[in-house]
C-alpha positions as CSV (number, residue, x, y, z in Angstrom):
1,X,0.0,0.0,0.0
2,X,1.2,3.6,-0.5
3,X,1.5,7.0,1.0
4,X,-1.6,8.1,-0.5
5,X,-4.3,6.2,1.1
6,X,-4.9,4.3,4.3
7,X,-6.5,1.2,5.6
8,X,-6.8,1.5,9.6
9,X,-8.3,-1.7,10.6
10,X,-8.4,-4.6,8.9
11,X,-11.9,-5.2,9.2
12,X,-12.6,-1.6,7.4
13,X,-14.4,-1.5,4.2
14,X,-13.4,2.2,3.8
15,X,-10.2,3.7,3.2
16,X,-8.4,7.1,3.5
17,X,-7.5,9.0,0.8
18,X,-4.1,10.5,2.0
19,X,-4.4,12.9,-1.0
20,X,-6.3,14.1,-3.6
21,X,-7.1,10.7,-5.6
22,X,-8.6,11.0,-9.6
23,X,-12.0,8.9,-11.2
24,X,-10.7,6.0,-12.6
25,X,-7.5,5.9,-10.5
26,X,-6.6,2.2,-9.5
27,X,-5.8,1.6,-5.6
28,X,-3.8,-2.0,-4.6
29,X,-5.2,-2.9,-1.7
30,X,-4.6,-6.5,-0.2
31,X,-3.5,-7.6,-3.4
32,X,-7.0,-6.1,-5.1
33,X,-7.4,-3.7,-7.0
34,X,-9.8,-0.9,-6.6
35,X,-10.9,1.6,-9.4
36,X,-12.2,4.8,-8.0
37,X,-16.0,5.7,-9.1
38,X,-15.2,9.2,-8.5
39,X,-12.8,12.1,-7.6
40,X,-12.0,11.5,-3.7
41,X,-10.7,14.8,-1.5
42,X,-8.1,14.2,0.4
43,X,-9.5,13.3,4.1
44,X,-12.1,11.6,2.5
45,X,-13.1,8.3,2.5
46,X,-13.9,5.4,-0.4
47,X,-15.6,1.8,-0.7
48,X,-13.5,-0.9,-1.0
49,X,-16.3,-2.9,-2.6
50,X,-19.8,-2.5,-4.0
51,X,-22.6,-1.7,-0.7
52,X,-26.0,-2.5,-0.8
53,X,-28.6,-0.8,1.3
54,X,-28.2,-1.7,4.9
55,X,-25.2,-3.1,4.9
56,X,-22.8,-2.2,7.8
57,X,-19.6,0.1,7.6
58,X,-16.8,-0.4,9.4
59,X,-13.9,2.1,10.1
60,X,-11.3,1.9,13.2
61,X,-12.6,-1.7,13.1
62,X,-16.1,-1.1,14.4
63,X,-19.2,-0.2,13.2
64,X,-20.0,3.6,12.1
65,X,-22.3,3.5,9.4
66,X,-24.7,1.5,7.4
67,X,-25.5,2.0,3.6
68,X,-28.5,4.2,2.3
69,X,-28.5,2.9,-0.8
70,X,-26.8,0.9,-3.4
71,X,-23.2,2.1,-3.7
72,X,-20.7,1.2,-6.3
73,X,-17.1,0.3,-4.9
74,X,-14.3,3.0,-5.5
75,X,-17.8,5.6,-4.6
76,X,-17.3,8.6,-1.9
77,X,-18.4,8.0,1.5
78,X,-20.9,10.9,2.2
79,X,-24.0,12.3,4.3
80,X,-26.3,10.6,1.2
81,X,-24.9,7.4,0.8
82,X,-23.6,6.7,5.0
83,X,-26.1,7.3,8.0
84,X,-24.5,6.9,11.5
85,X,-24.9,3.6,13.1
86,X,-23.3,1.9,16.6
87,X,-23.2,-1.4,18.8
88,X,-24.7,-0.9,21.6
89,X,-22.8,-1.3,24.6
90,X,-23.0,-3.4,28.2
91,X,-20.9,-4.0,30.8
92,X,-19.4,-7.2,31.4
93,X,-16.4,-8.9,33.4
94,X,-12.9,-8.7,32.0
95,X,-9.6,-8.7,32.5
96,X,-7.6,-5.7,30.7
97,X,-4.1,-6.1,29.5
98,X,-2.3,-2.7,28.8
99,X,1.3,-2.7,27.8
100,X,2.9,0.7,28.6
101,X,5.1,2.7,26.5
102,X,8.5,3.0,26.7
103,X,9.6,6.3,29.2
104,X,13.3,6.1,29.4
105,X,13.7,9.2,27.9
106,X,11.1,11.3,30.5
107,X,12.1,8.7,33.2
108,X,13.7,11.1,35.6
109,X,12.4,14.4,34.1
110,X,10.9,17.6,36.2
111,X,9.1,21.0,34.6
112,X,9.6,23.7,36.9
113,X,6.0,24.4,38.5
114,X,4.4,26.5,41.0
115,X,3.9,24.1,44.2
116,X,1.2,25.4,46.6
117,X,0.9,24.9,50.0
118,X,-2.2,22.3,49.6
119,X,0.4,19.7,47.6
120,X,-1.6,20.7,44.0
121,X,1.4,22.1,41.1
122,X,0.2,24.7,38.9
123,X,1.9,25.2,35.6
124,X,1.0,28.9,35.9
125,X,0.8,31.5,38.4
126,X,-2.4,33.4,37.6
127,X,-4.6,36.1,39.7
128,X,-8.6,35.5,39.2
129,X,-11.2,37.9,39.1
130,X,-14.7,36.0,39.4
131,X,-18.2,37.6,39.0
132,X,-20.7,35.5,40.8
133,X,-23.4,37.0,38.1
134,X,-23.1,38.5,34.6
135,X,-24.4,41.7,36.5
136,X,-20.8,42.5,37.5
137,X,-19.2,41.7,33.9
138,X,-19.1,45.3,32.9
139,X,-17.2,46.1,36.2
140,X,-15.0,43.7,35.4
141,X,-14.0,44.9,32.1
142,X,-13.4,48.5,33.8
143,X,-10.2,46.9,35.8
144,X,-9.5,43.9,33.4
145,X,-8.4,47.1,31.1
146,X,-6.4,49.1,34.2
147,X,-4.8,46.8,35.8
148,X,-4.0,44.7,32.5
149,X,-2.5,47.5,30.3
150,X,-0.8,49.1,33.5
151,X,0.7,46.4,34.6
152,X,1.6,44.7,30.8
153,X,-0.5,42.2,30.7
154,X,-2.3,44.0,27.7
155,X,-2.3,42.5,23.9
156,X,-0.3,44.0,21.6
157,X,-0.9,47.5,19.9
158,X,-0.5,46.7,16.5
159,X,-4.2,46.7,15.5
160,X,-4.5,50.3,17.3
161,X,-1.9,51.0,15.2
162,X,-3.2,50.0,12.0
163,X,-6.4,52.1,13.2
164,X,-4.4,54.7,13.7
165,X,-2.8,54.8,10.1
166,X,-6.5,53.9,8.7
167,X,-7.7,57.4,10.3
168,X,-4.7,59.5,9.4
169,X,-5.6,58.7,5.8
170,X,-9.5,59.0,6.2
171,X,-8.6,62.5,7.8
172,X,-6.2,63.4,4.8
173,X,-8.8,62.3,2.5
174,X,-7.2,59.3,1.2
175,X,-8.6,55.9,-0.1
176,X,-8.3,53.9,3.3
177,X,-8.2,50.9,1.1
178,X,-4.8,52.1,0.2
179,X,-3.3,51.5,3.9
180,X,-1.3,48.2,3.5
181,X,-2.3,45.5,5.5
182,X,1.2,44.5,6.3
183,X,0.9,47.7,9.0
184,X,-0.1,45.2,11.1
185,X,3.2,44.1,11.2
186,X,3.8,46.7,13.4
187,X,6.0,45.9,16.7
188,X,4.4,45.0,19.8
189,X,4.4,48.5,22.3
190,X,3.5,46.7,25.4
191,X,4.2,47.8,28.7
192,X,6.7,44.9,30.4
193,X,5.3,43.0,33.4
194,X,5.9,45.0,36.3
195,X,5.3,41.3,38.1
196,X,7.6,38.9,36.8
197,X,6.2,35.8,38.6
198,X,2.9,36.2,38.0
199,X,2.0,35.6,34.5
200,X,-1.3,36.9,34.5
201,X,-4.3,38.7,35.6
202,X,-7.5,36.5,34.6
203,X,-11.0,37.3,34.1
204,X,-14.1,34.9,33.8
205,X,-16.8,36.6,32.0
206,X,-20.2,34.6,31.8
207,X,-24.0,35.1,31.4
208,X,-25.0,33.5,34.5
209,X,-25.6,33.2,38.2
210,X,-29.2,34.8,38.1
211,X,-32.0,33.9,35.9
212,X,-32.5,30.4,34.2
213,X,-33.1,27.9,36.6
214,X,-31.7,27.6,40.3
215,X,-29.8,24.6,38.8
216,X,-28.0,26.4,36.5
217,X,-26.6,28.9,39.4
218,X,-25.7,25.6,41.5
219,X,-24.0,24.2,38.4
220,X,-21.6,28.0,38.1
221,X,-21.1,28.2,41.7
222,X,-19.5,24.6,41.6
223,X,-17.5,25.5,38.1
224,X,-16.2,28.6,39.4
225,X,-15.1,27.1,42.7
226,X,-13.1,24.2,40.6
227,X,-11.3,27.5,39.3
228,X,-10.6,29.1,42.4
229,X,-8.8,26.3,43.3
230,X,-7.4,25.6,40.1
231,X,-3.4,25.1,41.3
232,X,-2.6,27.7,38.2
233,X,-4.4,30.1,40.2
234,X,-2.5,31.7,43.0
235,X,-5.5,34.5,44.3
236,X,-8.6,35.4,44.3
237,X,-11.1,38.6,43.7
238,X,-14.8,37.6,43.7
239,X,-17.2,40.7,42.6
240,X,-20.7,40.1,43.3
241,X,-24.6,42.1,42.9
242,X,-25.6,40.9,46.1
243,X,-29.6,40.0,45.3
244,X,-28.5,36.8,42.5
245,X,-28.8,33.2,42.8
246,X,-25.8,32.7,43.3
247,X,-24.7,33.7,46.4
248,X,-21.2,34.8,47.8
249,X,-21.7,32.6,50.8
250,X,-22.5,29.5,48.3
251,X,-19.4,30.0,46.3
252,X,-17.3,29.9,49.2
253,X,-19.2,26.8,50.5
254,X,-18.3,25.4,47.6
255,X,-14.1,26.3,47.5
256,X,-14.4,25.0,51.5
257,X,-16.2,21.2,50.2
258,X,-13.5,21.1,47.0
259,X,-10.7,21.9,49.2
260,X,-10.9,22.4,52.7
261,X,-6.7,22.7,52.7
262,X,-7.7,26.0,50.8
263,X,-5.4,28.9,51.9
264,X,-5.3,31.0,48.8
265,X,-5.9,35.3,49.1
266,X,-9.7,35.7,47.9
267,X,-11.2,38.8,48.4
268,X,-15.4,39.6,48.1
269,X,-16.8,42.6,46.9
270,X,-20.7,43.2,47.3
271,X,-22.1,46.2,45.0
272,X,-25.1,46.5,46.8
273,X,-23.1,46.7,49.9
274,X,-20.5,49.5,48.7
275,X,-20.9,53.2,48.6
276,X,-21.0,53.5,45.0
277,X,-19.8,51.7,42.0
278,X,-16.5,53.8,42.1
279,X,-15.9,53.2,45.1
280,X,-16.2,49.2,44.8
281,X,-13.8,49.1,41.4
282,X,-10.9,51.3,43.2
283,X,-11.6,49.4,46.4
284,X,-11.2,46.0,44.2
285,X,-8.4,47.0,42.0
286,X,-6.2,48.5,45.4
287,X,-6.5,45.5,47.2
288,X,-5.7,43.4,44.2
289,X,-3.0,45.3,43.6
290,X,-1.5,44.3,47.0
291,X,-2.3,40.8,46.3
292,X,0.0,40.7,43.3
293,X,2.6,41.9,45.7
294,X,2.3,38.8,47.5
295,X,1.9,35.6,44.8
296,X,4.5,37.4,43.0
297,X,7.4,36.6,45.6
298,X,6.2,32.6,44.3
299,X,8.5,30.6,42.3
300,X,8.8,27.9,40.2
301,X,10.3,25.0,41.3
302,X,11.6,21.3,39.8
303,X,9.0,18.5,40.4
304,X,8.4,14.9,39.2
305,X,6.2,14.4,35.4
306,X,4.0,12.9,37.9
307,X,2.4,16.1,38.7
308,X,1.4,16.7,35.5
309,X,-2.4,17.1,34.9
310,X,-3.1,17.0,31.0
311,X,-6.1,17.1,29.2
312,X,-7.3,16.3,25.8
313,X,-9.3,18.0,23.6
314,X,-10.1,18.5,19.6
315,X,-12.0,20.7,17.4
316,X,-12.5,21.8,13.8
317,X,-11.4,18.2,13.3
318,X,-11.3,17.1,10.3
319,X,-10.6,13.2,8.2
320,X,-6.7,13.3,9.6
321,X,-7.4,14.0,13.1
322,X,-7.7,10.3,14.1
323,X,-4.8,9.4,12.2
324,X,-2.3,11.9,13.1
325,X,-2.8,14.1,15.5
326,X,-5.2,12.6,17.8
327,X,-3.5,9.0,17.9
328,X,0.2,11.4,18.4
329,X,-1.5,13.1,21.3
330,X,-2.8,9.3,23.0
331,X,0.8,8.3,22.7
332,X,2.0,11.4,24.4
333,X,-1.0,10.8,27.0
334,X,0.2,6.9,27.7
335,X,3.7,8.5,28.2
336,X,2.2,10.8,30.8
337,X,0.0,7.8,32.7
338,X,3.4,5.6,32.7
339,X,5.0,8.4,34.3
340,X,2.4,8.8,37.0
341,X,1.1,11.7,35.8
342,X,-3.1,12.1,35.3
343,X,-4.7,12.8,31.9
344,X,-8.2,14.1,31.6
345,X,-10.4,12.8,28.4
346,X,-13.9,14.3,27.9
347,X,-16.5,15.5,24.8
348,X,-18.8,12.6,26.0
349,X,-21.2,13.2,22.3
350,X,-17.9,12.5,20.7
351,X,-17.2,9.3,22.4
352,X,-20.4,7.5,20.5
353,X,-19.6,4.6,19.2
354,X,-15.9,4.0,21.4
355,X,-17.9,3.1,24.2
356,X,-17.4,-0.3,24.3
357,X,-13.9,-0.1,24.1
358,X,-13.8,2.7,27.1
359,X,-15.9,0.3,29.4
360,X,-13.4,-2.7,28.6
361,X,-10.3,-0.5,29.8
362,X,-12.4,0.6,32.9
363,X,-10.8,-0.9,35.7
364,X,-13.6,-0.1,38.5
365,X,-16.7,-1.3,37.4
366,X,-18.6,0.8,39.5
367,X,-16.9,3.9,37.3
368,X,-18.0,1.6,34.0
369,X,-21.8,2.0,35.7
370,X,-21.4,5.3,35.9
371,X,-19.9,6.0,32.5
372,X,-22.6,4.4,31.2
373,X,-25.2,5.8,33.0
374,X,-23.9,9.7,31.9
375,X,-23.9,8.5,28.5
376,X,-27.0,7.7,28.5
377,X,-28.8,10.2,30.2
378,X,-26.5,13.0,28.3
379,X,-27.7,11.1,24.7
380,X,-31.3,11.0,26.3
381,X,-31.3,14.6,27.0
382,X,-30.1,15.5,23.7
383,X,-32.7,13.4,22.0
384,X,-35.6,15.3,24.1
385,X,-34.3,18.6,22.9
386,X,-34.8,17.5,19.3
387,X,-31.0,16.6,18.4
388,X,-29.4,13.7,19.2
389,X,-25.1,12.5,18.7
390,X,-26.0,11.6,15.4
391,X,-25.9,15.0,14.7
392,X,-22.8,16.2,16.2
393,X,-20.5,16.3,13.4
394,X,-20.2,20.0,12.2
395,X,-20.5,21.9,8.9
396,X,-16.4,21.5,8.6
397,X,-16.1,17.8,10.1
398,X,-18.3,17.1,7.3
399,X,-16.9,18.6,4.7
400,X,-13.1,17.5,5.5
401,X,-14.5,13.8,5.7
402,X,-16.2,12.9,9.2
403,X,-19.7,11.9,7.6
404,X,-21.0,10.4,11.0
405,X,-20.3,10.6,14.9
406,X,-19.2,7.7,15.4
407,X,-16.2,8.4,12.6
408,X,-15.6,11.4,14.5
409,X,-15.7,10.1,17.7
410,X,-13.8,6.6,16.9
411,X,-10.8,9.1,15.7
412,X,-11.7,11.6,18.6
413,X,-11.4,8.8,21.2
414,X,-7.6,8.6,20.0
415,X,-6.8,11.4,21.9
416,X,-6.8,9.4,25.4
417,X,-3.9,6.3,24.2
418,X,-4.8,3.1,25.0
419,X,-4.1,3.0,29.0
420,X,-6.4,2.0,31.4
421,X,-9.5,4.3,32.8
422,X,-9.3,4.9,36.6
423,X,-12.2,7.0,37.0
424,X,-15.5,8.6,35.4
425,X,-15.7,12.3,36.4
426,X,-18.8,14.4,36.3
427,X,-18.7,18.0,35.1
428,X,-17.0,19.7,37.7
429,X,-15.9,16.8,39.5
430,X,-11.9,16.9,40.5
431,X,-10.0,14.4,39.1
432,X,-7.8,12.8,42.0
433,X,-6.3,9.6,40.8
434,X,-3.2,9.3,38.9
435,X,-4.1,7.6,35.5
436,X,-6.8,8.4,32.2
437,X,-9.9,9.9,33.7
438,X,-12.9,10.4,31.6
439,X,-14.9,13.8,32.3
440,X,-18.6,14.3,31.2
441,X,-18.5,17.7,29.1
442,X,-20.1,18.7,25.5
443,X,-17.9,18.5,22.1
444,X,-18.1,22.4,21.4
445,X,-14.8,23.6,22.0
446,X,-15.4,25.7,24.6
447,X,-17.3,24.4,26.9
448,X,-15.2,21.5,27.0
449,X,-11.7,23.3,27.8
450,X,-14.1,24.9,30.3
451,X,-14.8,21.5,32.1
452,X,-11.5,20.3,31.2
453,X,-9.8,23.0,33.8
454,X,-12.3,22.0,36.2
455,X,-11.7,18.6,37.1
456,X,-7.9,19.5,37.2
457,X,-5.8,20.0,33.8
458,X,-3.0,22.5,34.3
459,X,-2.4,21.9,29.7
460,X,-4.5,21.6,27.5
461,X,-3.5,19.5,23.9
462,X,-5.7,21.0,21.9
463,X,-5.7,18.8,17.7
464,X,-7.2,20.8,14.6
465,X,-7.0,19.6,11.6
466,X,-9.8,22.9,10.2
467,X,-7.9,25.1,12.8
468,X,-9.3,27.4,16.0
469,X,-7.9,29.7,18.1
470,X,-9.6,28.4,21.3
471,X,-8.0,29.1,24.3
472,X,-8.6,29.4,28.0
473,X,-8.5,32.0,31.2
474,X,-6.1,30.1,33.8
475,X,-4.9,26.8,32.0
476,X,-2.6,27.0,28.9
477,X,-4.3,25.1,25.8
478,X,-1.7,23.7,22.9
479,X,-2.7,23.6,19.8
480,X,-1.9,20.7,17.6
481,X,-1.9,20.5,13.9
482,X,-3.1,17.4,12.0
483,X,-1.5,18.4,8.3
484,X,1.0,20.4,6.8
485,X,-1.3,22.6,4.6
486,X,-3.3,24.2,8.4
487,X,0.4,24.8,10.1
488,X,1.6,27.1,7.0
489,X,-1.6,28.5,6.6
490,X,-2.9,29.3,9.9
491,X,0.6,29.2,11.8
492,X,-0.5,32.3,14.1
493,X,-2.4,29.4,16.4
494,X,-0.5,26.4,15.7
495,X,1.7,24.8,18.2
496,X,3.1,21.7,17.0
497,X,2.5,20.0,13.2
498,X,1.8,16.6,12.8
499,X,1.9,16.7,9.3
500,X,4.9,14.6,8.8
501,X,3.0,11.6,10.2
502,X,0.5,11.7,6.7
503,X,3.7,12.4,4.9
504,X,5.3,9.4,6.3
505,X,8.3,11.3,7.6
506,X,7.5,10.7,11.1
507,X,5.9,7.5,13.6
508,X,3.0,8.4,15.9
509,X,5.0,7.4,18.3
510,X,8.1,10.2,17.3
511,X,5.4,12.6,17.5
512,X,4.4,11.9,21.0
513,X,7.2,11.9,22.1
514,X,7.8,15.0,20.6
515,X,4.3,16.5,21.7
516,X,5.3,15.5,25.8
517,X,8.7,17.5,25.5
518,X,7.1,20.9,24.1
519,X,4.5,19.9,27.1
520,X,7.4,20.0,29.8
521,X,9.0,23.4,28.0
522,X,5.4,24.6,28.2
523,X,4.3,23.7,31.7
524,X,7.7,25.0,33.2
525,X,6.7,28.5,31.1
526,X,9.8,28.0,28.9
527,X,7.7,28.2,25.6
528,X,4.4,30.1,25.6
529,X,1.6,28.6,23.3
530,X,-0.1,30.7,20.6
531,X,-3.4,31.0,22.4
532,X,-1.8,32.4,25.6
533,X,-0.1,34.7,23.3
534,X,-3.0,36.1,22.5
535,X,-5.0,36.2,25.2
536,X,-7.0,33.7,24.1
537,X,-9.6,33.2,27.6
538,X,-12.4,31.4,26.1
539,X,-14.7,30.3,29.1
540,X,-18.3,29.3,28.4
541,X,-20.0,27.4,31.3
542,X,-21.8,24.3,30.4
543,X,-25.8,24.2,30.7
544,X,-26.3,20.6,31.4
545,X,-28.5,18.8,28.1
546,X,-28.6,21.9,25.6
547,X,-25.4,21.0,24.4
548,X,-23.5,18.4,22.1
């Protein structure tokens, strides 16, 4: 077989096109041949015989799909011809082998993190403003922009000044069309840090804490405590109405129950309680200010791989992400769990179809229940609302070749490697034991990284194959290439390329081994990831069953 397509399982009856394949073409596959019925996209899939309707499509060696219709072999697999399909799944005793990968080149490694005084190690040392209700976001934006541009924590002033050159010629009557966009070129005027230990001033705007339902408030008050103790989070400013669901009082309950070794500086501002609104911001920004004074005299210090916390995430995902990218990542996840470290795999819509495989590597069956059950009831929810997983796959999956969930999820599930499960998280829920952990969270970018945070991860491997700039407030997120042709376009958010795996320059396992050594650089703040870079602090909180 050669470079330019791909048989993953042997029980597949669809292939990869590694590259753009021509009608007519002929493939050599097992010692058959294979004329193609049509032009076939790289990314894309192809029949390796003749389908008739019903019959059952296999991909990653399980089923995904059954036909619509007749379909000629050498035909495209697409949203006409290929309708989603799983096994269903059950528990049942086992007995799972795993065999590690080989860590004698990490065996002995440290990062340099932040240790704090409750044992936890942050890869970051970060000061968090939270706003118990969206009521409070606009004050927050006040001192997000003075203490942030003071202190030089702001973005870049190029795009000010390619404003700036855009009005000097609409004020000298020019064609503003003329201004050149590579002005925006221009160097970066930032103020430098005036605290060189603390690596950034976070804020976690959201639309919630009042309104909705009450269960929606007790749902933010347990997300934003997870991020109060977040070890990349070093203090704490908490601005509240003082009327909203969401009370101060709960929030602080809720730090107490996550962590009652909790020690960190958090301060509580009440509007309703201050003199006026001026007041409250100078009142909030002085005694943050003295705050900073204090986490800034932390520093980072050596410790084990073991305290790593990684989680896995991808999105705009496209037919290479579960062939390069995602499987890289799972290698550079087993290298983690052999190390003692913990990784964190969620997007439960985009684990339809891998379940069976996730229950087998469970080792406490009681965790198996309870994957099962959150399954369940998440894919119940889902269908009540109208939707279901079937329809999870985006405008973009689809056209770059993920025609059904449970392709995107079978490639998606890559992500975690092949190690044993040790636990089933709920959303919010801390992860604790060293191992894979699965976490309940949506697919959509977001308001996974969101939950991803929450449950522990201090990084964040982030695949693309379409390309995003997601990022988040308090935990750096990597971004991860699947192909050559996103890096060089969309370089500006890409972290690492695993291009060369398509290209056959490179092994999966060279990659991940790759991917964990810009992960050490990364968590001991030697390299700083694109979306840090730009401030990227996506944080959308998850409204339980609206969501895939």
């Amino acid at each position: 077989m050669g470079r330019n397509v791909l048989k993953i399982h042997p029980k597949d009856n669809v292939i990869v096109a590694l590259q753009d394949l021509k009608k007519g073409q002929s493939i050599i596959l097992d010692g058959e041949t294979i004329y193609l019925h049509e032009d076939i996209p790289a990314k894309h899939k192809f029949f390796t015989h003749a389908m008739e309707f019903g019959d059952e499509i296999f991909m990653y060696g399980v089923l995904v799909g059954k036909a619509q219709f007749s379909i000629p072999q050498g035909a495209i697999m697409n949203v006409d011809n290929t309708k989603h399909a799983v096994d269903p799944y059950t528990f049942k005793p086992f007995n799972y082998e795993w065999e590690s990968p080989d860590i004698q080149k990490f065996a002995g490694r440290t990062f340099n993190g932040y240790v704090r005084s409750d044992g936890q190690v942050g890869t970051a040392n970060y000061w968090l403003f939270i706003p118990t209700v969206f009521c409070e976001n606009r004050n927050l934006e006040v001192i997000r922009e003075s203490l942030n541009n003071e202190l030089g924590y702001g973005i870049t002033d190029k795009y000010k000044a390619f404003t700036h050159e855009l009005l000097s010629a609409y004020t000298a009557g020019e064609d503003v069309s003329s201004v050149s966009l590579q002005d925006l070129d221009f160097p970066a005027t930032t103020k430098s840090r005036v605290f060189k230990n603390v690596d950034g001033i976070k804020f976690l705007l959201h639309q919630g804490g009042c309104g909705g339902i009450r269960q929606d408030a007790t749902v933010l008050g347990k997300l934003l405590a997870a991020y109060a103790d977040h070890p990349n989070v070093a203090g704490i400013t908490v601005l509240s109405l003082g009327c909203q669901n969401l009370q101060t009082s709960e929030l602080l309950e809720n730090i107490k129950l996550r962590n009652p070794q909790f020690q960190k500086p958090l301060y509580v501002f009440e509007q309703q309680q201050s003199i006026s609104e001026e007041v409250l911001i100078k009142e909030a920004i002085q005694k943050t200010f003295a705050g900073l004074i204090e986490i800034n005299k932390e520093e980072r210090t050596p410790v084990g791989l073991d305290k790593m916390v990684l989680g896995v995430k991808c999105g705009g995902s496209d037919g290479f992400s579960g062939i390069s990218a995602n499987p890289a990542v799972g290698y550079a996840s087993d290298l983690v769990v052999a190390l003692g470290g913990k990784v964190l795999l969620a997007e439960f819509p985009e684990l339809c179809g891998a379940e069976q495989n996730l229950i087998e590597r469970t080792i406490d069956p009681k965790a198996a229940q309870k994957f099962m059950d959150l399954m369940s009831a998440y894919s119940q929810s889902a269908e009540l609302a109208g939707s279901g997983f079937h329809m999870n796959p985006s405008p973009g999956n689809i056209r770059d070749g993920l025609i059904t969930d449970a392709i995107k999820s079978m490639g998606a599930a890559k992500k975690g490697g092949t190690s044993p499960i040790v636990d089933v998280l709920d959303y919010t829920e801390k992860a604790t034991k060293p191992g894979l952990n699965l976490v309940c969270t949506p697919g959509n970018d977001v308001e996974a990284t969101t939950g991803k945070t929450a449950s522990g991860a201090t990084l964040i491997l982030f695949t693309t194959g379409l390309g995003t700039p997601t990022g988040n407030p308090i935990c750096p997120v990597i971004k991860v290439s699947t192909n050559n042709a996103l890096t060089e376009r969309m370089g500006d958010i890409i972290d690492i390329n695993t291009g060369p795996i398509i290209e056959g320059e490179k092994t999966i396992q060279e990659m991940g081994e790759e991917i964990l050594a810009y992960c050490i650089k990364a968590a001991s703040g030697e390299i700083i990831p694109k979306a840090v870079q730009l401030n990227q602090d996506d944080f959308i909180p998850w409204k339980r069953g609206v969501s895939l």
